[in-house]
C-alpha positions as CSV (number, residue, x, y, z in Angstrom):
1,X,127.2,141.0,70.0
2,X,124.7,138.3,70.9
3,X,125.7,135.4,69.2
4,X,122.5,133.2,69.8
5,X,120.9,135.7,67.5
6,X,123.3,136.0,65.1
7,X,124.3,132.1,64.6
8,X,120.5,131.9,64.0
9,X,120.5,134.4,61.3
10,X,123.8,132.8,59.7
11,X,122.0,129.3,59.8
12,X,118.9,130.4,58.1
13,X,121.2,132.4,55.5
14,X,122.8,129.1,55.1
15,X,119.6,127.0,55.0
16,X,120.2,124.3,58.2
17,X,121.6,124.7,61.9
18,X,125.2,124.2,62.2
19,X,126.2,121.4,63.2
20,X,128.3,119.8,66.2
21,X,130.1,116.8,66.9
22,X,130.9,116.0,70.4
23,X,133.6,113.6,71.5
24,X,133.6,112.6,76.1
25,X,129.4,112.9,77.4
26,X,130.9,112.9,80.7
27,X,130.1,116.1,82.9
28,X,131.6,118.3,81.0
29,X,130.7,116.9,77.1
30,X,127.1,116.7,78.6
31,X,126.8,119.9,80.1
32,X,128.2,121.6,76.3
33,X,125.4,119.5,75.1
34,X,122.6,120.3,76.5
35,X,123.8,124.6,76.3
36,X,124.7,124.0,72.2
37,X,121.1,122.8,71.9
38,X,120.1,125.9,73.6
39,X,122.1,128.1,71.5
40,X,120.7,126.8,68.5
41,X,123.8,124.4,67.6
42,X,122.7,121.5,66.4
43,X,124.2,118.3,68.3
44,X,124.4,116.0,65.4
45,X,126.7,113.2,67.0
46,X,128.0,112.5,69.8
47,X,131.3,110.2,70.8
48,X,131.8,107.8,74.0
49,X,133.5,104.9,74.7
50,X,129.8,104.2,76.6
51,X,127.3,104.2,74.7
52,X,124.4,104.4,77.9
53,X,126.1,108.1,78.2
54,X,125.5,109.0,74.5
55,X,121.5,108.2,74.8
56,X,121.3,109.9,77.9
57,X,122.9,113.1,76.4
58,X,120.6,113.2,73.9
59,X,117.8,112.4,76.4
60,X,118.7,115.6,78.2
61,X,117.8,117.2,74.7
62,X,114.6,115.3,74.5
63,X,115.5,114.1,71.2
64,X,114.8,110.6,71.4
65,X,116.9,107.4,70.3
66,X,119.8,107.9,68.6
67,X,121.4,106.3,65.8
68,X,123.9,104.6,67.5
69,X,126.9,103.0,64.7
70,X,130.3,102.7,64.2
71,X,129.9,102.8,60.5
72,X,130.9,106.4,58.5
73,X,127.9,106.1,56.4
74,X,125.1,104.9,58.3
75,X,126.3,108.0,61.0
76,X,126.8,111.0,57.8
77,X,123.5,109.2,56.9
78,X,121.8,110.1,60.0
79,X,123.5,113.5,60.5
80,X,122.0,114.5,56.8
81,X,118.3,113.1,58.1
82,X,118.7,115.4,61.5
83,X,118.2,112.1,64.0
84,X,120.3,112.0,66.7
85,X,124.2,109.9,66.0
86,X,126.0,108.6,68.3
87,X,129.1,106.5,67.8
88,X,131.8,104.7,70.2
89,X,134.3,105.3,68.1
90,X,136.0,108.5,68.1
91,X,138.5,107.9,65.4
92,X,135.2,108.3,63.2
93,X,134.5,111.8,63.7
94,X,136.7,114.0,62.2
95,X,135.4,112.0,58.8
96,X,131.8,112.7,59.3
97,X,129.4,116.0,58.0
98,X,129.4,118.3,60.6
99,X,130.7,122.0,60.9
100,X,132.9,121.5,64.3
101,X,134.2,119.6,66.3
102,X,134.2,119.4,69.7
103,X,136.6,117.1,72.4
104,X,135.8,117.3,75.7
105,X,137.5,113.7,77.0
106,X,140.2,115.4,79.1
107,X,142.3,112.7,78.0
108,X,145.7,114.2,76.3
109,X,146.1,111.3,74.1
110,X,142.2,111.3,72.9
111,X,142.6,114.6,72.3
112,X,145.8,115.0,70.1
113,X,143.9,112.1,67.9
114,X,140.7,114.0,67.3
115,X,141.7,117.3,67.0
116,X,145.2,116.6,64.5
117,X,142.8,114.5,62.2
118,X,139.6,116.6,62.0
119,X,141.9,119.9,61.8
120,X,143.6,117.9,58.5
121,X,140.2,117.1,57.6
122,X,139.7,121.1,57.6
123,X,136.8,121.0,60.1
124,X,137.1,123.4,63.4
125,X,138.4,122.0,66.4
126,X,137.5,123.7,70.1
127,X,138.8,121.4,73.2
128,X,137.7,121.0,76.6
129,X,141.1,119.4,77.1
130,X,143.6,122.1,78.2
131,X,146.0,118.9,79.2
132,X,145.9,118.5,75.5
133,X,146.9,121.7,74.5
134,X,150.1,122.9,77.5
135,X,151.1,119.6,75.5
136,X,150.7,120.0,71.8
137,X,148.7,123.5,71.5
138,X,151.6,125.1,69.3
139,X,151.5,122.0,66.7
140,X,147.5,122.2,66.4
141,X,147.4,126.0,66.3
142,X,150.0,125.7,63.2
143,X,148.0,122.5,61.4
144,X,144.7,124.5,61.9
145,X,146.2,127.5,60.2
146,X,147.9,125.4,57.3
147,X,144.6,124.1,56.5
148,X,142.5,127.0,57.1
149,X,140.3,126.4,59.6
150,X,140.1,127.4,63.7
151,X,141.3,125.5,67.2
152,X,140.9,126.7,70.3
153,X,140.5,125.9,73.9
154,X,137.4,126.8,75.2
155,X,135.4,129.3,77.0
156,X,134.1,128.4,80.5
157,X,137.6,127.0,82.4
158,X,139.5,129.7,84.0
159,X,142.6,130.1,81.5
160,X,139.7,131.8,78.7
161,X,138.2,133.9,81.3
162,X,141.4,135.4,83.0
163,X,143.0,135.7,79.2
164,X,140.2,137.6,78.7
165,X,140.8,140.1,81.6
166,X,144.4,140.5,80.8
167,X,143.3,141.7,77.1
168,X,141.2,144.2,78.6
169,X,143.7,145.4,80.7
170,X,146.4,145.8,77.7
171,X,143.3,147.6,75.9
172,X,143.4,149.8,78.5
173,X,146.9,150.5,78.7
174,X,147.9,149.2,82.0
175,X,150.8,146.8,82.9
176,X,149.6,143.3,83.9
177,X,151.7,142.4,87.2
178,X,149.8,139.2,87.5
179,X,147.0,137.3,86.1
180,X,145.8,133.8,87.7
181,X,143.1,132.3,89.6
182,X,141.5,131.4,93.2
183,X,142.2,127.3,93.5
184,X,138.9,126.2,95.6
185,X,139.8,122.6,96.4
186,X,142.2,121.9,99.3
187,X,146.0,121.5,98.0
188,X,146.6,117.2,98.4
189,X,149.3,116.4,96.4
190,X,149.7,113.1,97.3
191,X,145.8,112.5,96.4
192,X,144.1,109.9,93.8
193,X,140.8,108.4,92.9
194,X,140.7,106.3,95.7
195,X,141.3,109.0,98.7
196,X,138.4,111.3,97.0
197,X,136.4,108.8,96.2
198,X,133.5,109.7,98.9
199,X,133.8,113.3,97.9
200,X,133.6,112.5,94.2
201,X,130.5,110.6,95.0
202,X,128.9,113.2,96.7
203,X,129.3,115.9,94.3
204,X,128.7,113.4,91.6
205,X,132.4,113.8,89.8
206,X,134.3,111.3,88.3
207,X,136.7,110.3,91.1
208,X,139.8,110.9,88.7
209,X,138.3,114.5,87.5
210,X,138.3,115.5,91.4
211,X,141.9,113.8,91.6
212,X,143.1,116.2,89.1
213,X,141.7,119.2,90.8
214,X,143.0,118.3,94.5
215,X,146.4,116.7,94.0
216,X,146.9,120.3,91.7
217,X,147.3,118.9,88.2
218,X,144.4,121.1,87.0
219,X,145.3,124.2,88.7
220,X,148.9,124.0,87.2
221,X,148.1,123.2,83.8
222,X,145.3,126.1,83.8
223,X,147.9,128.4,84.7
224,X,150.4,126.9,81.6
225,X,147.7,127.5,78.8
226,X,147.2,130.7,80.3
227,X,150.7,131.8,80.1
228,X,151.6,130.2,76.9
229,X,147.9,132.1,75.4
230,X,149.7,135.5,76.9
231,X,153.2,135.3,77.0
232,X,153.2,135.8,81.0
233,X,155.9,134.6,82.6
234,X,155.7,131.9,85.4
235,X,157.0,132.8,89.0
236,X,159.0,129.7,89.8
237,X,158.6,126.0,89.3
238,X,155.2,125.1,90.6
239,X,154.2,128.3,91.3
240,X,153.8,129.7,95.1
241,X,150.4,129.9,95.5
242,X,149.7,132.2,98.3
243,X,146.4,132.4,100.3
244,X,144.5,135.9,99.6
245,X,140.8,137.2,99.3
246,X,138.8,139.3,96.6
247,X,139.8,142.4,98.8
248,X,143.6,141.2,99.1
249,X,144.2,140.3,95.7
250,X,146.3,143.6,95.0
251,X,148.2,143.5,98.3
252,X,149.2,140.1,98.0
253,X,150.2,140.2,94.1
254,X,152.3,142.8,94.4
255,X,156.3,143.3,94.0
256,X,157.9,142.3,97.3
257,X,159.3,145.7,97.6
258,X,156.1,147.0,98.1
259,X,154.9,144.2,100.5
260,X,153.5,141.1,98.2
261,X,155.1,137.7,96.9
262,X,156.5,138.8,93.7
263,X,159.9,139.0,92.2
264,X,158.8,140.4,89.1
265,X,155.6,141.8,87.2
266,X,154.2,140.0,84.2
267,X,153.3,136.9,85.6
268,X,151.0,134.2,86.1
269,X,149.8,132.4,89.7
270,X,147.1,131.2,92.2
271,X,145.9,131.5,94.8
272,X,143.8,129.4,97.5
273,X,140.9,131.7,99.3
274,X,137.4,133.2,98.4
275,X,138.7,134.3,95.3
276,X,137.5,131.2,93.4
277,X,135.8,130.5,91.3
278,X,137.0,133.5,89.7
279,X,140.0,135.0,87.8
280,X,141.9,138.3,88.4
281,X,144.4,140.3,86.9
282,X,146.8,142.6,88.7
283,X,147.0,145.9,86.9
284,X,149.5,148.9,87.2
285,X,149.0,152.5,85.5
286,X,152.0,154.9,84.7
287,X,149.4,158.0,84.8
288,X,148.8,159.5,88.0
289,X,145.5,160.5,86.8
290,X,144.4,157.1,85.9
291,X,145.2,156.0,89.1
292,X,143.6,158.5,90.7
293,X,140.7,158.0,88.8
294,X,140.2,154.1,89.4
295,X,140.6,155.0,93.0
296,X,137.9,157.7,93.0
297,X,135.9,154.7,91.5
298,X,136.5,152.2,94.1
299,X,139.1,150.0,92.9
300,X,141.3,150.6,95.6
301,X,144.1,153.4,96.8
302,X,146.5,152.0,94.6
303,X,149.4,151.7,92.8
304,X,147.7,148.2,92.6
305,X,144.4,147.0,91.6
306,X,142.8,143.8,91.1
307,X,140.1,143.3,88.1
308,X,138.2,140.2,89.0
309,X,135.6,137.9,87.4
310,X,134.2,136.2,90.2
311,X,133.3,132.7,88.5
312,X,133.5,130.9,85.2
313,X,131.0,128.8,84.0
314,X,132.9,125.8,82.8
315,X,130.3,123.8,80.3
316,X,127.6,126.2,80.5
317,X,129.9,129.0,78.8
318,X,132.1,126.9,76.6
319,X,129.7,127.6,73.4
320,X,130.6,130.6,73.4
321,X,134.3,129.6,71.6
322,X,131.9,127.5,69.0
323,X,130.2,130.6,68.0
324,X,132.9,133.3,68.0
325,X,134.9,130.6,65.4
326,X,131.3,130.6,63.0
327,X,130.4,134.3,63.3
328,X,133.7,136.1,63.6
329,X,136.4,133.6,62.4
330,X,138.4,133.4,65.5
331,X,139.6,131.6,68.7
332,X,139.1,132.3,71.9
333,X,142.5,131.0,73.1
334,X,145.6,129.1,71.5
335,X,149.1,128.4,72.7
336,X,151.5,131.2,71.3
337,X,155.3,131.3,72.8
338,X,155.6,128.5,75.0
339,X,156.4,130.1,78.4
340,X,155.5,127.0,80.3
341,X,155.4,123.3,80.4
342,X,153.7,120.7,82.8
343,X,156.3,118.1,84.1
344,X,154.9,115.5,86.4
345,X,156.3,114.4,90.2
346,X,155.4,111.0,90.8
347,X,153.0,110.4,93.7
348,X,153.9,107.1,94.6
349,X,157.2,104.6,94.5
350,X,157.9,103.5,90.7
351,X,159.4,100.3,90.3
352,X,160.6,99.4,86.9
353,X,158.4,98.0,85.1
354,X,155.9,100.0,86.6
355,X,153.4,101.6,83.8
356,X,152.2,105.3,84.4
357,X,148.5,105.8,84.2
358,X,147.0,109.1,83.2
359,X,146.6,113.1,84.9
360,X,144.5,112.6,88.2
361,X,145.2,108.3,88.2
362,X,147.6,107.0,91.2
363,X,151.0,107.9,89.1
364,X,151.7,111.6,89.1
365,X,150.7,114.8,89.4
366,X,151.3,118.0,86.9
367,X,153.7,120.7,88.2
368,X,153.7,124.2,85.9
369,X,158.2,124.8,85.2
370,X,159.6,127.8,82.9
371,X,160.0,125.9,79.6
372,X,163.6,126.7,79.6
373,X,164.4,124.8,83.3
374,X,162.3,121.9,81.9
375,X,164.9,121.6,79.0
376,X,168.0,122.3,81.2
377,X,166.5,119.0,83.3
378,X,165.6,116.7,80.9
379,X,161.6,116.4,82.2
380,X,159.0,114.9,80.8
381,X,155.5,116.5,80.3
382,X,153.1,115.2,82.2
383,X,151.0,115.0,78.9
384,X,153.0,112.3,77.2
385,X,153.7,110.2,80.3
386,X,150.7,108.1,80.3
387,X,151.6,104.4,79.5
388,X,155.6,104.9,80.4
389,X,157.2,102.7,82.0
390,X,159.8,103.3,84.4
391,X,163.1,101.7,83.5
392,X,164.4,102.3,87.4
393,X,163.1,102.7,90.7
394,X,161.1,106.6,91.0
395,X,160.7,107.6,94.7
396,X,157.6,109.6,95.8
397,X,158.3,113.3,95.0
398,X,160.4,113.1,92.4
399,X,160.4,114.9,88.5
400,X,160.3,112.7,86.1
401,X,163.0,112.9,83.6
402,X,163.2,111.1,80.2
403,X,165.9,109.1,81.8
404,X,163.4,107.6,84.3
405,X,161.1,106.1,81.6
406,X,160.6,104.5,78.3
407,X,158.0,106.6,76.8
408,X,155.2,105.2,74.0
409,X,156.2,106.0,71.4
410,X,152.9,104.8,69.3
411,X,151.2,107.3,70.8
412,X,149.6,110.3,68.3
413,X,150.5,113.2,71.0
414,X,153.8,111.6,71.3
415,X,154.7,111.3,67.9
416,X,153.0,115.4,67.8
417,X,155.2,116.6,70.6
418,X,158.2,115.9,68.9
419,X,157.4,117.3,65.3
420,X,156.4,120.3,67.5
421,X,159.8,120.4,69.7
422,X,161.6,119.7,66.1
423,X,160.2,123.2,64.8
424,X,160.6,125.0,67.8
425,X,157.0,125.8,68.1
């Protein structure tokens, strides 16, 4: 289907665009932006704690000055005028006149605010915050469907595009041995704003953003949603991460039996090599004439073979998930069974009394664990730990447990977590 044409046909049906709200116009807010507009989805408002960032969004639209308040009915009053809103406030938007929403901070906590109260508010939610959902994705999946409306992450990051694959793959009847993706920035655990700084500058990142990406967080918490949207299983605690290449990928992910790094099939992983910015899936056939025939069309001798996407889009695609919830009434990707959970290993000496700043900050760093071995030793997910504070001293290296810190408990994703952990979602 092409949904650019058919969201246009739905909007003049309906007699106006539909209409967008956008919470975070940092890289990734701005690029969904300025590809919405292209689509034909109306950007009515837009969120940011800097208001500079929300002009210049709209700039990038060339629509001119925006209406720029923190008052419901001056913005709903703009939004119904079609001038550009804009609004530092983000605890506004779930309240105003627009058809979804969309939050793109990358910040758990923002998240879990914006997406709880515009899903009660029975608007669509889609995120560009995966740390949000390997957190709370259970909980907002079950609000959304109690108040009949849609959440989902987000086409574009690499847990979308590789769940994609592996539903092709069960289409087809084959047995996913592995799905996962090629990590392209060097493996620094120990990493933070500060030590990427001149490489955040020149690729014009935020320095925290690039953090995230090098010290692992990103990689690992990509390969939780991905699980918990599939019921994969993960290989061990942090994964192993092997290096491979487009033309390895079945050699590598294969059963160690056979020569490759796994225990068992059905699972997820990474990888570092050429593969990125792609995803892959591993695939397996029980008919020898399907195997022959996907070797007789190239995919390899076999028993193995790799199905690869070899990039994702990020901002550029992430509409997508927008128009699939307006023209067919579904997601592109929620948390079902929780296979996996994020804990976080502390980068740096704790003190007590010591606060924890946020994924890709100086603290910690995310590390994927089997749900069940998380439980068995007491750890805390990464996406709650911002603003603890250790009540003893926390060596470098080390898991943080809920015996380690005192935990805010004021905190909307906190207080979400465990109403989700108290159903058993």
């Amino acid at each position: 289907m092409q949904y650019r044409a058919e969201l246009k046909r739905l909007a003049q049906a309906q007699g106006r665009d539909f209409r967008i709200a956008l919470v975070g116009a940092g890289q990734m807010g701005r690029g969904f932006a300025s590809q919405s507009h292209r689509m034909g989805l109306a950007v009515a408002v837009i969120s940011d704690i800097d208001s500079a960032r929300i002009q210049q969004a709209y700039n990038d639209l060339g629509l001119g000055e925006a209406v720029i308040s923190d008052d419901l009915a001056t913005l709903n009053g703009a939004i119904e005028a079609g001038k550009p809103a804009g609004t530092t406030n983000a605890e506004i938007v779930p309240h105003l006149n627009v058809d979804v929403v969309i939050e793109a901070t990358g910040v758990p906590e923002i998240g879990a605010k914006v997406a709880y109260h515009t899903l009660t508010s029975r608007k669509h939610v889609a995120v560009l915050n995966v740390e949000c959902d390997v957190t709370i994705g259970p909980i907002l999946r079950k609000t959304a469907e109690e108040h009949g409306v849609l959440y989902s992450v987000c086409h574009g990051d690499e847990p979308v595009e590789a769940k994609e694959l592996v539903d092709f793959a069960l289409d087809l009847s084959f047995e996913v041995v592995c799905a996962g993706k090629g990590k392209n920035n060097p493996f620094e655990p120990l990493s933070n704003p500060d030590t990427v700084a001149e490489r955040a500058k020149a690729k014009h990142m935020n320095p925290k953003m690039l953090a995230s990406f090098t010290d692992g967080s990103k990689t690992m918490i990509e390969m939780a949603a991905l699980a918990n949207a599939t019921g994969l299983k993960l290989t061990k605690r942090g994964m192993i991460g092997p290096a491979a290449t487009v033309k390895t990928l079945q050699d590598v992910f294969a059963l160690k039996a056979d020569g490759g790094v796994l225990e068992e099939t059905g699972v997820v992983e990474y990888c570092t090599g050429d593969v990125a910015p792609g995803v892959f899936v591993i695939v397996k056939t029980d008919s020898p004439y399907v195997a022959e025939e996907m070797s007789y069309l190239s995919m390899g001798k076999g028993p193995y073979f790799a199905l690869y996407r070899p990039y994702h889009l990020a901002s550029v695609e992430a509409p997508i998930t927008v128009a699939k919830m307006l023209v067919d009434g579904r997601a592109s990707l929620v948390s079902g069974k929780r296979m996996t959970e994020v804990i976080a290993a502390t980068k740096k000496v704790h003190k007590a009394g010591d606060v924890f700043d946020g994924i890709g900050g100086y603290s910690a760093r995310g590390v994927t664990d089997r749900v069940e071995d998380a439980l068995r030793d007491n750890m805390v997910p990464i996406g709650i730990l911002q603003g603890a504070v250790a009540k003893r001293e926390i060596p470098v290296g080390a898991y943080v447990t809920y015996d380690d810190v005192e935990l805010d408990t004021t905190q909307t994703i906190y207080k979400l977590r465990q109403e989700q952990d108290a159903l058993g979602l």
